[in-house]
C-alpha positions as CSV (number, residue, x, y, z in Angstrom):
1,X,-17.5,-9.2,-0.3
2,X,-17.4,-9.7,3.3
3,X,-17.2,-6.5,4.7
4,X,-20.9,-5.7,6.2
5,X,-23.7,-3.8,4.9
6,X,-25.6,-0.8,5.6
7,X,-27.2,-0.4,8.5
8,X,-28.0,1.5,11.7
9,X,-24.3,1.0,12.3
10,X,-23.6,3.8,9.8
11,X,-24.8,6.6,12.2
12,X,-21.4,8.2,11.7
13,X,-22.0,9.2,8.5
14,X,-25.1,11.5,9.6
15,X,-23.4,14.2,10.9
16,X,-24.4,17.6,9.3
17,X,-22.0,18.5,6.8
18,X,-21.3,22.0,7.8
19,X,-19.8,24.0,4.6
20,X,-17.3,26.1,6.6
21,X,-15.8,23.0,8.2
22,X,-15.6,21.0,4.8
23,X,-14.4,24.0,3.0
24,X,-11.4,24.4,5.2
25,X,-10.2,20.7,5.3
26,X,-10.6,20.8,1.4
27,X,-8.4,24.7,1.6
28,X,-6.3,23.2,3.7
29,X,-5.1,19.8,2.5
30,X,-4.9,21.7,-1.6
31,X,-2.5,24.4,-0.6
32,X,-1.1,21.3,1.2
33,X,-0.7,19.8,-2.2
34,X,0.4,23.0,-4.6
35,X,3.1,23.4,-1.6
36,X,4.5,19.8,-2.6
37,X,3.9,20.1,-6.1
38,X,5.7,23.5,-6.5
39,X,8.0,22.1,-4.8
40,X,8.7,19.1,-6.4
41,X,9.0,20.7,-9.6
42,X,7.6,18.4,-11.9
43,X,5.0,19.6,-14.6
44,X,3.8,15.9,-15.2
45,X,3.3,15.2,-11.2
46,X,1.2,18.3,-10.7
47,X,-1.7,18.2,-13.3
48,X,-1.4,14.3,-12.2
49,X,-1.5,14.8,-8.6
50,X,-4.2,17.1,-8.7
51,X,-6.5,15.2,-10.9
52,X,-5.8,12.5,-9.0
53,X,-6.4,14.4,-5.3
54,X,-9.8,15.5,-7.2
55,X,-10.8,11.7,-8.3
56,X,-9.7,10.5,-4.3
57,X,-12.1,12.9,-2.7
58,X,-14.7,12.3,-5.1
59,X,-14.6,8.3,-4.6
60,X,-14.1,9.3,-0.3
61,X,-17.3,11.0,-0.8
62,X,-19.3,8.7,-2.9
63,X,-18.5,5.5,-0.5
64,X,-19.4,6.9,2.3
65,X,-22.4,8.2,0.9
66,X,-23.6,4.9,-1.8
67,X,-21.4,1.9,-1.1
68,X,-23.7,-0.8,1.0
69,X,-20.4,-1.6,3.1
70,X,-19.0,-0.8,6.6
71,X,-15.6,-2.1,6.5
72,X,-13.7,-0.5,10.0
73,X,-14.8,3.1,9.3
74,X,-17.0,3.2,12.4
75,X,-15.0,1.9,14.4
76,X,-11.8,4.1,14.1
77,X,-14.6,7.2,14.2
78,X,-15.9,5.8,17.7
79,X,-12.6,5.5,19.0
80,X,-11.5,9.1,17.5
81,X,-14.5,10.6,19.4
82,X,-14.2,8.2,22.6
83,X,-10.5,9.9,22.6
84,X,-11.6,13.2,22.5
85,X,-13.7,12.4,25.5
86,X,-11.6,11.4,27.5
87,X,-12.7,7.7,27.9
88,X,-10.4,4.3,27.2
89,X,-11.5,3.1,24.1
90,X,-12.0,-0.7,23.3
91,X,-10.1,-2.1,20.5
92,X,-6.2,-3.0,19.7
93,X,-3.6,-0.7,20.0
94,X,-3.2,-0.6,16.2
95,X,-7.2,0.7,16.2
96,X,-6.3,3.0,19.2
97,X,-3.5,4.6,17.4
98,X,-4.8,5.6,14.2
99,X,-8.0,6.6,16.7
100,X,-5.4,9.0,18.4
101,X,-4.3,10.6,14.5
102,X,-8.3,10.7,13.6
103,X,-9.4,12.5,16.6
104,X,-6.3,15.1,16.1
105,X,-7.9,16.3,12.6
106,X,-11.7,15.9,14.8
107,X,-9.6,18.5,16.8
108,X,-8.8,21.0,14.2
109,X,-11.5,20.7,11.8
110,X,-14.8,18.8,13.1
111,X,-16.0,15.1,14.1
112,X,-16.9,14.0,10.5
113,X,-15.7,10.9,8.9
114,X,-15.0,13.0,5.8
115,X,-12.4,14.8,6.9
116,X,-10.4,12.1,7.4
117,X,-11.2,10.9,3.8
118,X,-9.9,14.2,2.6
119,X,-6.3,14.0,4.3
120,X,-6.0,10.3,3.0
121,X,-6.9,11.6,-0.3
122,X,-3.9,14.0,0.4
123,X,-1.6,11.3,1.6
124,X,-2.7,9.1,-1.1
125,X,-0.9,11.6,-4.0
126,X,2.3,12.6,-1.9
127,X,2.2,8.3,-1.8
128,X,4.2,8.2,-4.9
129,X,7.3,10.9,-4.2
130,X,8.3,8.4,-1.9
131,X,7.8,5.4,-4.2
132,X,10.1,7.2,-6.5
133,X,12.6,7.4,-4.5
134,X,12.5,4.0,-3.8
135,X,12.5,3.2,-7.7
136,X,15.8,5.4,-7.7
137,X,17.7,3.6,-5.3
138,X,16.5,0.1,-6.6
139,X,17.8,1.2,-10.3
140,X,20.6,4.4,-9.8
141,X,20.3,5.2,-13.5
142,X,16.6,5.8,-14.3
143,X,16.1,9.2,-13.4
144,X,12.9,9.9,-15.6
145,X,10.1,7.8,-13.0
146,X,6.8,9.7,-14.4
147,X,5.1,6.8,-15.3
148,X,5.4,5.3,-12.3
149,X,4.5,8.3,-10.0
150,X,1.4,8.2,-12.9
151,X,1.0,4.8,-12.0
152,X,0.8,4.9,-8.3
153,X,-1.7,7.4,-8.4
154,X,-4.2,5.9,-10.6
155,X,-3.8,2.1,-9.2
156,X,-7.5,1.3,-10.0
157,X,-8.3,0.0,-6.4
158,X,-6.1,2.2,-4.9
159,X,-8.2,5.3,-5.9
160,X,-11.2,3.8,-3.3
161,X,-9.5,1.8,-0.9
162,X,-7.0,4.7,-0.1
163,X,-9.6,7.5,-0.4
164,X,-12.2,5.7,2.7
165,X,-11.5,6.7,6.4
166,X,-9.2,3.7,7.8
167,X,-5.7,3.1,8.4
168,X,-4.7,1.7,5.2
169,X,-3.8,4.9,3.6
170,X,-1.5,6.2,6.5
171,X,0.1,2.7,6.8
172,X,1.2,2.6,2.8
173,X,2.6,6.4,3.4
174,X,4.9,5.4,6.6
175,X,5.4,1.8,4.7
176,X,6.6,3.2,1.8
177,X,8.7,6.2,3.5
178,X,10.4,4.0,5.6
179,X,11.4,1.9,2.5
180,X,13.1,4.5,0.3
181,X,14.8,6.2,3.6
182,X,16.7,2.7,4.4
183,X,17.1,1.8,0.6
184,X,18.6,5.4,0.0
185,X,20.6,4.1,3.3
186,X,22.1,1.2,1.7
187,X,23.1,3.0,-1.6
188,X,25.4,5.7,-0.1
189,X,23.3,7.9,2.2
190,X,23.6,5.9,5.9
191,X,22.4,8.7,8.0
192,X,18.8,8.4,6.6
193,X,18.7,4.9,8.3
194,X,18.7,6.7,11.5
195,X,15.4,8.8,10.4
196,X,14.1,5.7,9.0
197,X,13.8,4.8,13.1
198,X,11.1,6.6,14.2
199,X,8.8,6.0,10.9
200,X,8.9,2.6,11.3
201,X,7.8,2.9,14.8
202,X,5.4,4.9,13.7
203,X,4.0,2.0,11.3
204,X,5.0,-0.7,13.7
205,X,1.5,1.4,16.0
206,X,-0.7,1.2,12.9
207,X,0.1,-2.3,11.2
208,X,3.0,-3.7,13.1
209,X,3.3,-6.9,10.6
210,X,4.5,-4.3,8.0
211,X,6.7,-2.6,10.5
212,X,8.2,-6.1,11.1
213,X,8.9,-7.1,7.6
214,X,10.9,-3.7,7.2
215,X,12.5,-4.2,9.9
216,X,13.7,-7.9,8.9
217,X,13.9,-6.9,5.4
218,X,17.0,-4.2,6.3
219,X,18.8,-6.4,8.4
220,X,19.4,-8.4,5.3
221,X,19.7,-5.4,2.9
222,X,22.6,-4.5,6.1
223,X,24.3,-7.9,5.3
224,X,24.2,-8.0,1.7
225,X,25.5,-4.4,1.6
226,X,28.5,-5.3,4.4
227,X,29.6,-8.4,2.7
228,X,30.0,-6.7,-1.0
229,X,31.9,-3.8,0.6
230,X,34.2,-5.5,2.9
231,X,34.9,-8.6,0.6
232,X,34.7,-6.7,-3.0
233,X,32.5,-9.0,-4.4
234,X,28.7,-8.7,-5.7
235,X,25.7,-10.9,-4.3
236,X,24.7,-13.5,-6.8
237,X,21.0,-14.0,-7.5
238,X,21.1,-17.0,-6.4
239,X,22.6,-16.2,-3.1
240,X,20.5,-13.4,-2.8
241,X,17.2,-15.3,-3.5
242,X,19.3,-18.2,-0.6
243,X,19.9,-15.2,1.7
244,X,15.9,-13.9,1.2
245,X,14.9,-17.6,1.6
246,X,16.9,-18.4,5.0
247,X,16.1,-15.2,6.1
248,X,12.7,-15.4,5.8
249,X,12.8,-19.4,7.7
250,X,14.1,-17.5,10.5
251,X,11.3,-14.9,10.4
252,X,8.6,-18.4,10.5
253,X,9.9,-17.9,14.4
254,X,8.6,-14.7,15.4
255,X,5.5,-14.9,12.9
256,X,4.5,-18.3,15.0
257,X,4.8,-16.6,18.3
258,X,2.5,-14.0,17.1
259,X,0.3,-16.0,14.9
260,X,0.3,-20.2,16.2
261,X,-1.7,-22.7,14.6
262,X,-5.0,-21.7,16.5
263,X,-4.5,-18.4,15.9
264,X,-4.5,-18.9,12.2
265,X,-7.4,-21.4,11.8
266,X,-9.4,-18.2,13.8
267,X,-8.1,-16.0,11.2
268,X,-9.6,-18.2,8.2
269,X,-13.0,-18.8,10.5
270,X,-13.2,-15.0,10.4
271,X,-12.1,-14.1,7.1
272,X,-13.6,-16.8,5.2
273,X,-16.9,-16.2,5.2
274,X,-19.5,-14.8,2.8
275,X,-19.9,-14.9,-1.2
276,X,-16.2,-13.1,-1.3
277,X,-14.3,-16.4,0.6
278,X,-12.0,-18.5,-1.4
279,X,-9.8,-21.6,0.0
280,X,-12.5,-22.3,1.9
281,X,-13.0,-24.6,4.1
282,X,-9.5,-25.0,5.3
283,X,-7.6,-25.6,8.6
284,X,-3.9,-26.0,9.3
285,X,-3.6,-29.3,11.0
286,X,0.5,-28.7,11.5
287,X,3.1,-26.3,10.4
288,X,3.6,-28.4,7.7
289,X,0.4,-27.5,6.6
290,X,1.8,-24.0,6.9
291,X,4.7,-24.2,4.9
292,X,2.7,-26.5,1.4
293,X,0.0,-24.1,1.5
294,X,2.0,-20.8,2.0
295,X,2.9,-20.8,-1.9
296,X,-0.2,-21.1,-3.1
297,X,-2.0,-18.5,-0.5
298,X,0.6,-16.1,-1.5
299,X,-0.7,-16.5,-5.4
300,X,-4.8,-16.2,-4.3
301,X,-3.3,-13.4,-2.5
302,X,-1.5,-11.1,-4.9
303,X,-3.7,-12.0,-8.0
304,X,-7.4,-13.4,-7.0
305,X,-10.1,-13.0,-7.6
306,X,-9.8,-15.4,-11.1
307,X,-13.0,-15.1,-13.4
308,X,-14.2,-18.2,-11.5
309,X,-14.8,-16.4,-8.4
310,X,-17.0,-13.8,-9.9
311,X,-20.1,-13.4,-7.9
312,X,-21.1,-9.9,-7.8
313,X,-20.4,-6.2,-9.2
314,X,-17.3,-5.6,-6.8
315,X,-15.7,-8.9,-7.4
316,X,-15.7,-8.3,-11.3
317,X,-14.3,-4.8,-10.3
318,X,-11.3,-6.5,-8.3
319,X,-11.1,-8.7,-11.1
320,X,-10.7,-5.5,-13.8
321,X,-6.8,-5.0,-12.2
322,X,-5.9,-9.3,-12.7
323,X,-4.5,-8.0,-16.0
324,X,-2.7,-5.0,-14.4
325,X,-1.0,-7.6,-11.9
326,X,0.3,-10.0,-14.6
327,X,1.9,-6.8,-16.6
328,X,3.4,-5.8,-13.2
329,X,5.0,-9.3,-12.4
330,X,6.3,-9.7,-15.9
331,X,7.5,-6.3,-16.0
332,X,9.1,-6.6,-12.9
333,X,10.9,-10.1,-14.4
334,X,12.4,-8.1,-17.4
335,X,13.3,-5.0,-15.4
336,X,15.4,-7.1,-12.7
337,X,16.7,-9.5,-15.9
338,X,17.5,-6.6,-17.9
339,X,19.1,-3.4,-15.9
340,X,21.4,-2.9,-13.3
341,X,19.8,-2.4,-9.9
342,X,21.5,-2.3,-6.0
343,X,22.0,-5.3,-5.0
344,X,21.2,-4.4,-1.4
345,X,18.2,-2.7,-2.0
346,X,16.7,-5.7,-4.2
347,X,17.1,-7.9,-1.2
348,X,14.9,-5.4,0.8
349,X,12.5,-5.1,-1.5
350,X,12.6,-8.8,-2.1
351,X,12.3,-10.2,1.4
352,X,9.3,-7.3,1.9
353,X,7.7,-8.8,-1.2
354,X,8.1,-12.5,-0.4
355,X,7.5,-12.4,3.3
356,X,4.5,-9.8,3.0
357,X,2.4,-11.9,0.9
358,X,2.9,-15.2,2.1
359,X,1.9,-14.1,5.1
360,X,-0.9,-12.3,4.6
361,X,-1.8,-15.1,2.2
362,X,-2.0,-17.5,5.3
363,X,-4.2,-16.1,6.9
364,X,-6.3,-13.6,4.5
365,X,-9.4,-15.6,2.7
366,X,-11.7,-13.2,1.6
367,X,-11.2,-10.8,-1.7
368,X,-13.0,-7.4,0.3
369,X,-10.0,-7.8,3.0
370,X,-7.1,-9.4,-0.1
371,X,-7.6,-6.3,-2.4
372,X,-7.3,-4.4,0.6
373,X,-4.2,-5.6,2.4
374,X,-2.1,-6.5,-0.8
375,X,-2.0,-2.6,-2.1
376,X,1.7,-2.3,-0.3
377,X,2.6,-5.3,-2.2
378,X,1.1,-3.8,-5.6
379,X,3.4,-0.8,-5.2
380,X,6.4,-2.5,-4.4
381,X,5.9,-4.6,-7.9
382,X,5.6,-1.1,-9.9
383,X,8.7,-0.3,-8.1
384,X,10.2,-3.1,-9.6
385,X,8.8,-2.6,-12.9
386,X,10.1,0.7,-12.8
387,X,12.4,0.6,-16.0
388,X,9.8,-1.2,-18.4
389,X,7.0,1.1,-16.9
390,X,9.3,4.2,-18.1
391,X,9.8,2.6,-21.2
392,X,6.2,2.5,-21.8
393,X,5.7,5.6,-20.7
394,X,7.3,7.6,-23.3
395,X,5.3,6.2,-26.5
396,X,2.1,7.4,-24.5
397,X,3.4,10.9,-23.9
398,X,4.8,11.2,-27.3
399,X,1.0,10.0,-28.8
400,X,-0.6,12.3,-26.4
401,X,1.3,15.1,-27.5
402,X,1.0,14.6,-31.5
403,X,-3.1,14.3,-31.1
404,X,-2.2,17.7,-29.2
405,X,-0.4,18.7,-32.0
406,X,-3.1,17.4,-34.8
407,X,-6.0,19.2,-32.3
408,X,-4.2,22.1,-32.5
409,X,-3.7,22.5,-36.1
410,X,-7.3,21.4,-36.7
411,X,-8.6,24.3,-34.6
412,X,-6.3,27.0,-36.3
């Protein structure tokens, strides 16, 4: 994978780990988490959460300790302690504002990489109350979602890429927030569109191409939701899968003022390089290059690496959650095919899902940055899945809790 190797460049990981400051950002984001779990009530979600907060600050801890790569995490820690400062940082805005959240917990705790790896940890299991929420609105008569809270917490790559210092984890939690507040919007609650505002403007600072597809993605949940209540009639598939496909034609314009044809072929230069590159080499000549090669991007996207593309431990690793991916994608088939669900929210949820991974497809070549980028997309398929998930959820429960039962008995 393309995404460095140790070196000098890792001097932010040498800071002495003072115990008092450590202690506290560990205190502090668990009482955090037994607030949220006693509040939320659920038996299953705490003992899940919790294991699952444990495993995210182990993994935090072990890459930043063991793992030869780099990835951004220097860079958002010099820009967190340029910020403190007082200096201008270089870097994008994106890069500035998650530097502006970073040096914040430098502020209250101390200027150590690993306490932002504990608070993502923390974000990472309050990740899936949210994705619940969504699964609600998508299907308003599954009420039992602990296999997919379960689920989300123990995605396999999730449980690194989530737990290490960068953006990504703060940019699922807004992404996925400021889903379920305009889904629950569009099934009966239209005031939370209004505090869906500020979340995605939030996001829109952090990763603004997710911010956009939200943003795009309502507007047609809006339409779809206007036409079946002021003419009485339901949305079609078909004319929802139309309305997602003219919709997202019209989105081509926006995505080519931010990302023309040179800008693209720059984006496969970068990202195409190393053992981890795939669709390589490769250069739009036109937009019409754009459009024949979108559909199959998108599939290297949400699926690669393939056992052909095995060329070291991590890449076999990526390659563990292929089968995961297929489950999730037919799943999601039989779910849609075989429950009722809001028709509104599907076509949010379906112009998110399209349009996010063609178009990270287009310009993503490398598996380190793929595996990374495509976890949004990963959750929004569980949410799909969400009935057949539940379904399989309950045999598992039910065997856990008759070896349980045999244990038990054994022991008396």
């Amino acid at each position: 994978m393309s995404t460095g190797s140790a070196s000098s460049s890792r001097a932010y990981l040498l800071f002495d780990r003072e115990a008092p400051g450590v202690f506290a950002v560990l205190v502090a984001a668990s009482l955090l988490l037994a607030a949220v779990c006693r509040a939320v009530g659920n038996r299953v979600y705490t003992a899940t959460a919790s294991a699952a907060f444990v495993g995210h600050v182990t993994a935090g801890v072990a890459a930043l300790q063991y793992l030869p790569y780099n990835w951004d995490i220097g860079t958002y820690h010099e820009t967190a302690m340029a910020l403190l400062a007082w200096q201008q940082p270089d870097g994008s805005t994106s890069t500035i504002a998650f530097g502006w959240v970073q040096a914040g917990l430098y502020t209250v705790f101390q200027p150590d990489v690993l306490v932002v790896a504990v608070f993502n940890s923390l974000l990472a299991v309050l990740i899936p109350l949210p994705v619940a929420a969504l699964a609600h609105s998508l299907y308003p008569t599954l009420d039992d979602l602990d296999g997919v809270r379960t689920l989300v917490l123990f995605l396999p790559l999730s449980v690194l890429f989530l737990s290490i210092p960068m953006r990504d984890t703060l940019a699922l939690a807004l992404f996925v927030t400021a889903l379920a507040l305009g889904a629950r919007a569009l099934t009966g609650r239209p005031l939370l569109g209004l505090a869906a505002v500020p979340v995605v403007g939030a996001l829109a600072l952090i990763r603004v191409e997710l911010a956009g597809l939200v943003f795009v993605g309502a507007l047609l949940g809006i339409v779809v939701f206007a036409v079946q209540r002021y003419t009485d009639r339901t949305v079609s598939v078909p004319s929802l899968v139309a309305g997602v496909g003219a919709t997202g034609l019209i989105g081509v314009v926006p995505f080519a003022r931010r990302y023309d044809l040179g800008t693209l072929n720059y984006q496969l230069r970068v990202r195409g390089v190393g053992g981890a590159a795939y669709l390589t080499p490769f250069q739009y000549e036109s937009w019409v290059d754009v459009f024949l090669a979108a559909p199959v991007r998108a599939m290297y996207f949400l699926y690669a690496p393939f056992p052909t593309h095995v060329d070291g431990v991590f890449d076999l690793v990526a390659l563990l959650e292929l089968p995961l991916l297929v489950f999730l994608t037919v799943a999601a088939a039989r779910s849609l095919r075989a429950r009722d669900w809001s028709t509104p929210v599907g076509a949010l949820l379906g112009l998110v899902l399209v349009g996010g991974t063609m178009g990270y497809g287009l310009v993503d070549a490398n598996f380190g940055t793929t595996v990374r980028h495509r976890i949004p997309f990963v959750v929004l398929l569980v949410v799909l899945a969400a009935p057949v998930i539940e379904q399989r959820w309950q045999p598992l429960v039910e065997a856990i809790a008759r070896l349980q039962i045999g244990s038990a008995r054994q022991g008396a």
